[in-house]
C-alpha positions as CSV (number, residue, x, y, z in Angstrom):
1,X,108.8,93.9,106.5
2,X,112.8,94.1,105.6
3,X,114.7,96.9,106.9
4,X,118.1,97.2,106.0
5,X,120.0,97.6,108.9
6,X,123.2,99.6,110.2
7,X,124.2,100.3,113.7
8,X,123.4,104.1,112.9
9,X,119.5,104.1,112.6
10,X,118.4,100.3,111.3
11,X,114.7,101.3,112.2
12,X,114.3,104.2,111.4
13,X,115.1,107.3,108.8
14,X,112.8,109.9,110.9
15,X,114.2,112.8,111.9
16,X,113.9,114.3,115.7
17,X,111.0,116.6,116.0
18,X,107.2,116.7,115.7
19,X,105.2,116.8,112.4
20,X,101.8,115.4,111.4
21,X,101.0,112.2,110.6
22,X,98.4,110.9,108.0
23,X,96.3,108.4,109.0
24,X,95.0,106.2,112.4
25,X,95.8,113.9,110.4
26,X,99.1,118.8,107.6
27,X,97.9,122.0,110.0
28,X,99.4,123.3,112.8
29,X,100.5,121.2,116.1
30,X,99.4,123.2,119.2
31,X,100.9,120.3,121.5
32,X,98.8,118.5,123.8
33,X,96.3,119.8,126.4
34,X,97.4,120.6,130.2
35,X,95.2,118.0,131.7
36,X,97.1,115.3,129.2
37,X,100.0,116.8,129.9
38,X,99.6,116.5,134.1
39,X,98.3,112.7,133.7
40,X,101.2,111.6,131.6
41,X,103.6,113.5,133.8
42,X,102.1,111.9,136.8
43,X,102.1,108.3,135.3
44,X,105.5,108.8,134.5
45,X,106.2,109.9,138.1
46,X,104.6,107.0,139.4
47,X,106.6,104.7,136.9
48,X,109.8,106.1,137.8
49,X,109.0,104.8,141.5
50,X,108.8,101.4,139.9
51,X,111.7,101.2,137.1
52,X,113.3,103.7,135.0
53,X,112.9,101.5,131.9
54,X,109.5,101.8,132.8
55,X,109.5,105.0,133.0
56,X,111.2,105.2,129.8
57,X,108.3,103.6,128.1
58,X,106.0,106.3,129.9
59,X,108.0,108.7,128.1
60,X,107.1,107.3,124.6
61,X,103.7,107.3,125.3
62,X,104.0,111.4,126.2
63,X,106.4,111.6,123.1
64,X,103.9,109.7,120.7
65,X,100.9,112.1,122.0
66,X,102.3,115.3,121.4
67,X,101.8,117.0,118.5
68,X,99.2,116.3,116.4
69,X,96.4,118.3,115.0
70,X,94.1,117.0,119.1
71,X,90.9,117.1,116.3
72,X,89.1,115.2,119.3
73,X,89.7,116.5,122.6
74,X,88.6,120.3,120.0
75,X,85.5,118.3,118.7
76,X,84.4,117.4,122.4
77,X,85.2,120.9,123.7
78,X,83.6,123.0,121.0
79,X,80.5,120.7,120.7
80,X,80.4,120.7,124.8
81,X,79.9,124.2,124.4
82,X,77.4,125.1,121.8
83,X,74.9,123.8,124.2
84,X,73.5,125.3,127.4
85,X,73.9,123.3,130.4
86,X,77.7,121.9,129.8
87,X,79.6,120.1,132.5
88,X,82.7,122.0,134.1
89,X,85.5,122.6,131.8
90,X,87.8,120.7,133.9
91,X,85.7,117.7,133.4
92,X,85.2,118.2,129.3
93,X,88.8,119.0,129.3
94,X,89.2,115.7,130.5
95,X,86.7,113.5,128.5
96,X,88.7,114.9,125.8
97,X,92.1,114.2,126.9
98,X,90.5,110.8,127.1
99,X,89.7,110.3,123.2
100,X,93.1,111.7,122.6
101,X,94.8,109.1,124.8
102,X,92.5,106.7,122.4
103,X,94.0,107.3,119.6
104,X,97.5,107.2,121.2
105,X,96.7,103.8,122.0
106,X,95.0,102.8,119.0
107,X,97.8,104.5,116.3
108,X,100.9,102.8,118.9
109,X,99.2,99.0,118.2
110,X,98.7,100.4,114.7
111,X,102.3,101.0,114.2
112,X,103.0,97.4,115.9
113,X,100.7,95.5,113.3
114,X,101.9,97.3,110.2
115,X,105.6,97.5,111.2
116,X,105.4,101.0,110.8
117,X,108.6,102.8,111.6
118,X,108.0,106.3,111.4
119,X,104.8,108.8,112.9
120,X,104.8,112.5,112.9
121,X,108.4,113.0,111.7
122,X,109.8,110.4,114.4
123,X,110.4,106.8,115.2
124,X,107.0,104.9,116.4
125,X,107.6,103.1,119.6
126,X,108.3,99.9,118.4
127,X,111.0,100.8,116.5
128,X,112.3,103.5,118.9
129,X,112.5,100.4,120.9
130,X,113.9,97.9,118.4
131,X,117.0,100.2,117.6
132,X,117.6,100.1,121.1
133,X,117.5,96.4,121.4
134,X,119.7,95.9,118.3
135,X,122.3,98.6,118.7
136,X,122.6,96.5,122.5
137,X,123.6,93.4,120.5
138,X,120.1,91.8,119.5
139,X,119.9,90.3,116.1
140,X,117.6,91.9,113.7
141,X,114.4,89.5,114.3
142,X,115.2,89.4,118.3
143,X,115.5,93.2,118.1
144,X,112.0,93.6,115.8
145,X,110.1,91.2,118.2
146,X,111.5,93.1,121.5
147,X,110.4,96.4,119.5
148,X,106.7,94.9,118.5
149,X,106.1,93.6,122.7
150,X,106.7,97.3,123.7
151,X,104.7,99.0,121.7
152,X,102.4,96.9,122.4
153,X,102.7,97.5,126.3
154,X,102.8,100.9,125.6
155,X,99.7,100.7,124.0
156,X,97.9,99.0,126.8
157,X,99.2,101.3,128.8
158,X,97.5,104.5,126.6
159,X,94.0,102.5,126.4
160,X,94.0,102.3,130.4
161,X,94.6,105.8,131.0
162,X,92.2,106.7,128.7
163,X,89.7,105.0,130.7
164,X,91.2,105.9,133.8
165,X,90.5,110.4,132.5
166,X,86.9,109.6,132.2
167,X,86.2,107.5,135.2
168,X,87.9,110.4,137.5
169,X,87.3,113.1,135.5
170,X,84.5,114.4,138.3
171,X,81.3,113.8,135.3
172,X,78.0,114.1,136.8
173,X,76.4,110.4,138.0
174,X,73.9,110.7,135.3
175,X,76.5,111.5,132.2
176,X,79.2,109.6,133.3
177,X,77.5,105.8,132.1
178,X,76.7,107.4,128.6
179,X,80.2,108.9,128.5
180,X,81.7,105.2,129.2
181,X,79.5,103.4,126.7
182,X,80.5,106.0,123.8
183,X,84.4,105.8,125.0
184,X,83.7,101.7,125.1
185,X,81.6,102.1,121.3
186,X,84.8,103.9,120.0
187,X,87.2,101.1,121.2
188,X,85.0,97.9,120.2
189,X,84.3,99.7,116.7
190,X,87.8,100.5,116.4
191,X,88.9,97.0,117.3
192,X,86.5,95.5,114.5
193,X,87.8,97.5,112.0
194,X,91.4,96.6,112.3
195,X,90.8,93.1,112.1
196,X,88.7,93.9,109.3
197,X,91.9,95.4,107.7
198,X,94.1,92.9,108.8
199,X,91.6,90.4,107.1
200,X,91.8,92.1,104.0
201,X,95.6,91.5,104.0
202,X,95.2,88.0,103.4
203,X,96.4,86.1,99.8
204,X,93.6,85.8,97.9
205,X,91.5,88.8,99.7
206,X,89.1,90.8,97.7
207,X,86.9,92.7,99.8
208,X,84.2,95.0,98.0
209,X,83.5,98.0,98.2
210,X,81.2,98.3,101.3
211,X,83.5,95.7,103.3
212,X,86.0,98.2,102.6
213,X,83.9,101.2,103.8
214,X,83.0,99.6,106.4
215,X,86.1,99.1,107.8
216,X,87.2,102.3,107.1
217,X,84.3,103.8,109.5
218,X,85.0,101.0,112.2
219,X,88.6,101.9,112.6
220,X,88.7,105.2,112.0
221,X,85.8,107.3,111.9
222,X,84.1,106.2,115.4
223,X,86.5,107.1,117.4
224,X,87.7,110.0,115.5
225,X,84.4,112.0,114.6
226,X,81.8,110.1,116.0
227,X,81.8,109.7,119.3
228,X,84.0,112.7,119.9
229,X,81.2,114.8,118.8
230,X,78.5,112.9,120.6
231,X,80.6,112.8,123.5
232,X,80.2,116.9,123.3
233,X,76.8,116.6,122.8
234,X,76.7,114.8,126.2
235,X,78.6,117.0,127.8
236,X,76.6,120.0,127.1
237,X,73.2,118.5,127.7
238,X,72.5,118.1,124.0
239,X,69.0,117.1,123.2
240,X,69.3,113.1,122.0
241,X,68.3,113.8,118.7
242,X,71.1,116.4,117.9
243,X,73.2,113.0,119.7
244,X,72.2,111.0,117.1
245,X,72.8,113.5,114.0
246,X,76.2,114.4,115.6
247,X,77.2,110.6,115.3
248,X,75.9,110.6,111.7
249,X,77.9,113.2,110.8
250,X,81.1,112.4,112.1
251,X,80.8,109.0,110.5
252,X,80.6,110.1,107.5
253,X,83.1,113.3,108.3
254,X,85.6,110.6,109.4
255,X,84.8,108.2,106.5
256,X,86.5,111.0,103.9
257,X,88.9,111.6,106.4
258,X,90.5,107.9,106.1
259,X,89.7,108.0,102.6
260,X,92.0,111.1,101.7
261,X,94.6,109.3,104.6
262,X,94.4,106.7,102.2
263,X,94.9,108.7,99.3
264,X,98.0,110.3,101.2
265,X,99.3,106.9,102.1
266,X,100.3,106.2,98.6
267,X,100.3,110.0,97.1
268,X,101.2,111.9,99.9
269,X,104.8,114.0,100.6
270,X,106.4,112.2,103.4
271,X,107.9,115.6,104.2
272,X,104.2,116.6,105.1
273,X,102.8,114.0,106.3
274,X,105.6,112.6,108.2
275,X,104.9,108.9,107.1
276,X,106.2,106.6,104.0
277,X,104.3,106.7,101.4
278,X,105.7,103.4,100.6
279,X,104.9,101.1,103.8
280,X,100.5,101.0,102.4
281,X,102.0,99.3,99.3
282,X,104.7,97.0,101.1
283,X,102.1,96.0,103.3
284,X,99.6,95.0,100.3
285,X,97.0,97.0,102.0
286,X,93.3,96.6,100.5
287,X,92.3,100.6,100.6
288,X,89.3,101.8,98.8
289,X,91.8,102.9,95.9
290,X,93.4,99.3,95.6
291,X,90.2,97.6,95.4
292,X,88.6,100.6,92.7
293,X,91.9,99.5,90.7
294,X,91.1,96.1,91.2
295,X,88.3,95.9,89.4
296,X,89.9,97.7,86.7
297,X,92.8,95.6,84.3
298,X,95.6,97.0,86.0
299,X,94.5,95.0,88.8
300,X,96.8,92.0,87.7
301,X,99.6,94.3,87.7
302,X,99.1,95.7,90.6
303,X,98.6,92.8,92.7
304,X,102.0,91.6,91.3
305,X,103.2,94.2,93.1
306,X,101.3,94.8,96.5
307,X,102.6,93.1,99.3
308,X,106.1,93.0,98.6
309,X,108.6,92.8,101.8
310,X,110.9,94.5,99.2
311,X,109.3,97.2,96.7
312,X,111.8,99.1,94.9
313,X,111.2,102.9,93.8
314,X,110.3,101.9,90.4
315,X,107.8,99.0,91.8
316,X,106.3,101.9,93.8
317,X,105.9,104.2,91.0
318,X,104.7,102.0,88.9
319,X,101.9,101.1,91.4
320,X,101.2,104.6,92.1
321,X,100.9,105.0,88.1
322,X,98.5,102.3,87.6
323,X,96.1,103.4,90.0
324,X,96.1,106.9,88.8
325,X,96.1,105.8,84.9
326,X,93.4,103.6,85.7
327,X,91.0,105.8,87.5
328,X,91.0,104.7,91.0
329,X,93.1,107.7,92.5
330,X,89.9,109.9,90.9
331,X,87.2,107.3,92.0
332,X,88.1,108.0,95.9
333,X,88.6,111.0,95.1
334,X,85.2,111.4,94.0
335,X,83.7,109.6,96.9
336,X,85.4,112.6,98.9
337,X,83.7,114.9,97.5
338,X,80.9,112.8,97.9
339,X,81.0,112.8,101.7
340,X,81.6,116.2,101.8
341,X,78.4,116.8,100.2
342,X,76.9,114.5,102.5
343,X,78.1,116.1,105.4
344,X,77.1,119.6,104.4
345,X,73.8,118.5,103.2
346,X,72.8,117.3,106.9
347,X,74.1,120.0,108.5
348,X,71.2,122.2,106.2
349,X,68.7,120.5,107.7
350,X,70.4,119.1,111.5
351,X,68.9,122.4,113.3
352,X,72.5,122.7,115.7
353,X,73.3,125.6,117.4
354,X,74.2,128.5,114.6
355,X,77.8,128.4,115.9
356,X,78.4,124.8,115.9
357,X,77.2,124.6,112.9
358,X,79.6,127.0,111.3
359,X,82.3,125.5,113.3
360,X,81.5,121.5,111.6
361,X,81.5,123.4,108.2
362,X,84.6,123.9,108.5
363,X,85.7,120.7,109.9
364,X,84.1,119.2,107.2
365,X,86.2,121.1,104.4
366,X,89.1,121.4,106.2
367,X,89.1,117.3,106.6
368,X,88.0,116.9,103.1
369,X,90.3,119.3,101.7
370,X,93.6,117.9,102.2
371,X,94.1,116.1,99.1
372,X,94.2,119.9,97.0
């Protein structure tokens, strides 16, 4: 990835503030939750005892978890309390403070791979951290490597705490295993499914259609829907059968949801979503709607284009053309719709508590929805 640099901002053209971000979620920001909020303050007391740049970087990781739509630590909670035998509230609060510290860590390492500069309206860490190195005196390359080995740090750093709010979060012997394993499932599926995308980068890469899906669901929509939900259902002493059909439906609940991030990636306003809708093309990145265009005769053209470490505004207009003139922006979108029926079609028959069931009806159109 080329930036073009100046000693003003050569990372990054985000503006200070907090938005949302598409991707590894528009809506309202309610900030994160208190018990978040006193583990990040504390680690960032207990860095300060060790360095201030440390402490610093402590400070990113509270930065880059605030804001936000927190979809999982709400999907534990309210699914913790449809059922009748939940554990504390302090202790749920907690499990779900975990899953949000997940996907701190998950969308920081994120932001290293793809060189991403900008997340919810700001700079990612890694280039937070490389326009400090280079308006210091690094050269460009020192200053993007020095920006890339701090966020992933930082990263580490978010996946061990989110480890670390389960373990101590007080859960009963007897729930506490499961609650590991599904934080563990959400990490290892996760993993797969970025090295699935990374894969997919590759010259000459043409996954299908189902190594495409399934990536999607491995990096996105276990750790997002899945085990959130199940995590709920642990919580509140769900019967293991509703377990199971709460897994099922946030996989396919969090399958639309990276779909339409996908969709926003390349279609979205930045203004709303707070992230280039430039950086999926520059990267070459082999979404469900480049490989429906693909298989399509705009695929030549396309492919001419994709990957580019320079993509003008025309080249990225022109891609954006092809794959709408071509029919994949309505294919995905189709296959949407197509979870969303899914979705709602299991819920007629799950037999959930009547208010959790309204409340995943509305999770399912309100993550579906975002592409109107």
């Amino acid at each position: 990835m080329v930036t073009v640099f100046s000693r003003e901002s050569p990372f990054s053209s985000a503006r200070p503030g907090t938005g949302t971000r598409t991707g590894h979620g528009g809506g309202s920001e309610p900030g994160r939750a208190p018990v978040l909020e006193e583990f990040l303050a504390e680690a960032t007391g207990r860095a300060e005892a060790v360095d201030a740049g440390f402490a610093r970087l402590w400070g990113e990781v509270a930065r880059l978890s605030s804001g936000g739509k927190q979809i999982r630590p709400h999907l534990v909670r309210l699914t913790a309390g449809a059922y009748p035998a939940p554990e504390p509230e302090p202790v749920v609060e907690s499990v779900g403070a975990a899953f949000e510290l997940l996907h701190t860590a998950l969308i920081v390492h994120d932001d290293v791979i793809d060189q991403d500069e900008q997340r919810r309206h700001q700079p990612t860490i890694n280039a937070a951290a490389a326009s400090r190195a280079f308006a210091s005196g690094s050269g460009p390359d020192q200053a993007r490597q020095y920006g890339a080995s701090v966020g992933v740090i930082a990263g580490d750093l978010a996946l061990a705490g989110a480890y670390r709010l389960v373990a101590r979060s007080g859960l009963s012997p007897e729930r506490l295993p499961r609650l590991l394993d599904l934080l563990d499932a959400a990490l290892f599926s996760s993993a797969a499914g970025e090295l699935l995308d990374v894969d997919h980068t590759l010259p000459g890469a043409r996954p299908g259609r189902e190594q495409i899906l399934a990536a999607t669901r491995l990096k996105t929509a276990v750790y997002s829907f899945e085990t959130p939900l199940q995590a709920g259902g642990v919580l509140g002493g769900a019967p293991d059968g509703d377990v199971e059909v709460l897994g099922r439906l946030g996989r396919t609940v969090g399958t639309a949801y990276q779909l339409v991030d996908d969709l926003l990636g390349v279609f979205g306003d930045p203004e709303a979503t707070g992230k280039s809708a430039v950086s999926d093309l520059r990267e070459g990145k082999r979404t469900m709607l480049v490989a429906a265009a693909q298989r399509t005769p705009a695929g030549e053209e396309l492919d001419a284009i994709l990957g580019r470490h320079e993509i003008s505004s025309e080249q990225a207009l022109r891609a954006r053309d092809l794959l709408e003139q071509c029919g994949a922006r309505q294919e995905v979108e189709d296959m949407v719709a197509e979870c969303a029926d899914e979705a709602q079609a299991l819920l007629d028959t799950a037999g959930l508590p009547a208010s959790l069931e309204h409340d995943l009806r509305g999770i399912v159109a309100g993550a579906t929805e975002r592409i109107r």
